[in-house]
Structure formats: structure tokens, C-alpha cells
C-alpha positions in Angstrom: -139.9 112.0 19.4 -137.7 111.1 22.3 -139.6 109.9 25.6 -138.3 109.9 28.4 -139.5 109.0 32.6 -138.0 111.4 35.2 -139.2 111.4 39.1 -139.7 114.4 41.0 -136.7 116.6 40.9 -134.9 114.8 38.0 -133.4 117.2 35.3 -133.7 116.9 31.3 -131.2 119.5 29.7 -131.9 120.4 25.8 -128.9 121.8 24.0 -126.8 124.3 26.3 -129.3 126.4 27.7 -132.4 124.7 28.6 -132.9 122.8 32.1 -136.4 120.7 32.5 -136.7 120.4 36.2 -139.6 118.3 37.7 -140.9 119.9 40.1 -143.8 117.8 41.1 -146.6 115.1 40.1 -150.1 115.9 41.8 -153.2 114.9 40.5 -152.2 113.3 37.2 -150.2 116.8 36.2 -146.6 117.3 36.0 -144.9 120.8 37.0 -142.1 121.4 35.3 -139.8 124.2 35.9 -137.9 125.8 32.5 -134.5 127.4 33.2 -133.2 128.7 29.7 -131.5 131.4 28.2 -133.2 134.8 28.0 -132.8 134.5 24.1 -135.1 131.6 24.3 -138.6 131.6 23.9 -140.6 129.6 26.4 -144.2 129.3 25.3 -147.3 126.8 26.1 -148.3 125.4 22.9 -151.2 127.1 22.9 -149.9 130.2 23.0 -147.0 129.8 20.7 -150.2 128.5 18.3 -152.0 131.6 19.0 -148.4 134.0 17.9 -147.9 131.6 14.9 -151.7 132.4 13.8 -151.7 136.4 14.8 -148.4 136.9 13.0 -150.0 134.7 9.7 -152.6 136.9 9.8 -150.7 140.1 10.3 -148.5 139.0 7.0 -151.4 138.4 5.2 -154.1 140.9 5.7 -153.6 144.7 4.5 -152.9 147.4 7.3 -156.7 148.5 7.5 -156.8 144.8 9.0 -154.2 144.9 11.4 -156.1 146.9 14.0 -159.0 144.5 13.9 -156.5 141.3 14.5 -154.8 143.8 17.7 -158.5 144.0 18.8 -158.6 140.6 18.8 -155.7 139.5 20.4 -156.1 142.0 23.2 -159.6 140.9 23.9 -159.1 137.2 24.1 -161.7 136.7 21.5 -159.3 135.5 18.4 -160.7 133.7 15.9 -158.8 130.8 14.0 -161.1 131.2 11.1 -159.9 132.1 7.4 -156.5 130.3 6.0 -153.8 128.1 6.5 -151.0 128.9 8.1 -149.0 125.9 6.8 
């Protein structure tokens, strides 16, 4: 893992097409603005866990399942139960 310490409107670039901006330090929380490529998906981790798991499931389960795990999802109340997605 590279660390790195940037102030308030210092820049990270990742390859070609991603910017990290800092936009601001308040309260112990960083804002941090994402300037990338619209072929790039930009996800909080929590979300991009949440995809991972739905599309697990989705591979897993038959189609008489799939409308249950769309319930879910659009209903906020998915469930992380059942098996691994490693």
C-alpha cells in the first residue's frame, strides 16, 4: 500500500485517467474530489462490496431467486448471509 500526505488542494493522479483532488479537511474527514474517465468505475467501498455480493449471488442462485435478490437490493434491506464470495 502506498501512503501518501497531501494538503488541501494537492492532487494524486492514478494511471492516466484518475485525478484525487483534496478538496477539504473538516472535522477529522477528508473530501476528496474523483476526476476519471467515464470508463471508470468510481464506487465507495461499501457499495462496490454490496455489487460484488449482489452479482455473487445473482451467479449463484437459479432464476426463481433472482427476483428476490432485486427485491432486496431495491429495498435497501440486503442481506450478506449465505456463502463466500472469495
Amino acid at each position: 500500500m502506498l501512503i501518501l500526505t497531501r494538503k488541501e488542494g494537492e492532487k494524486i493522479t492514478i494511471g492516466d485517467s484518475v485525478v484525487l483532488t483534496v478538496l477539504g479537511i473538516k472535522n477529522g474527514k477528508v473530501k476528496i474530489g474523483i476526476k476519471a474517465s467515464p470508463e471508470t468505475k468510481v464506487m465507495r467501498e461499501e457499495v462496490a462490496a454490496r455489487v460484488r455480493r449482489i452479482n455473487y449471488l445473482a451467479s449463484t442462485h437459479g432464476e426463481d431467486d433472482l427476483e428476490e435478490i432485486k427485491r432486496s437490493w431495491d429495498g435497501g434491506e440486503f442481506s450478506l448471509e449465505g456463502g463466500n464470495e472469495d
